[in-house]
N, C-alpha and C positions, 0 to 999 in steps of 0.2 A: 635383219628385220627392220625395214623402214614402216613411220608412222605420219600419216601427211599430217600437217596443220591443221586440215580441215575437221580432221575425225579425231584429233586429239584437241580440239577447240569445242566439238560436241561432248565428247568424253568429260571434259572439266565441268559444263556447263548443265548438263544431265546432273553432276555429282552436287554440284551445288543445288539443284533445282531437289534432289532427293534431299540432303542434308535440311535444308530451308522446311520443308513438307514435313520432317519428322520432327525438328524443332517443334513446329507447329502444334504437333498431336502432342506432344510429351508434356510440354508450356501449357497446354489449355489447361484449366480445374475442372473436375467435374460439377456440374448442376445440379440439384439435384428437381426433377420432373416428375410433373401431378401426374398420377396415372391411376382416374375415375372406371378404367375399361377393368382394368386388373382386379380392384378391391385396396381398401387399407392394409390387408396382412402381405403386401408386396411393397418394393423399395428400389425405384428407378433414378436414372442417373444418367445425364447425357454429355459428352466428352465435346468437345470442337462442334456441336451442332451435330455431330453425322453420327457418333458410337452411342446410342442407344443402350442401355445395360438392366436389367430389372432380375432382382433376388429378393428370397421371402425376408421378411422382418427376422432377426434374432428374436427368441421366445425367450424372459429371463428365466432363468433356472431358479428353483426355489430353496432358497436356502433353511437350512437344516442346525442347528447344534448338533455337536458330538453328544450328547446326551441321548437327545430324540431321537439321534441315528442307532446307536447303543441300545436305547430298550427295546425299539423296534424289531429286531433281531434277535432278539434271547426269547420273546414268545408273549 
């Protein structure tokens, strides 16, 4: 099985051009972006300019003592 130069000259050059592209994406931080359309109870984030991401806000959970949890449950 021969391989020309040519096509193992694109074969290299392909692998760098994918390597470089993912570097890319991985190295970017996220942003974090205004999104008036959504509402405040959403939480967007945009990657290299292109990934786009939006999830709700975490709601804090309300915290409790074992106490108030404890009586609450016996009646």
């Amino acid at each position: 099985m021969t391989i020309s130069r040519l096509s193992l000259r694109a074969l290299v050059i392909a692998l760098a051009l994918a390597a470089v592209s993912a570097a890319a994406v991985l190295l970017a931080h996220p942003q974090p972006v205004d999104s008036t359309v959504l509402g405040a109870e959403w939480e967007c984030t945009q990657t290299a300019y292109v990934l786009t991401t939006c999830a709700p806000r975490p709601t804090p959970a309300v915290e409790t003592s074992r106490k108030d949890a404890i009586r609450a449950t016996r009646g």
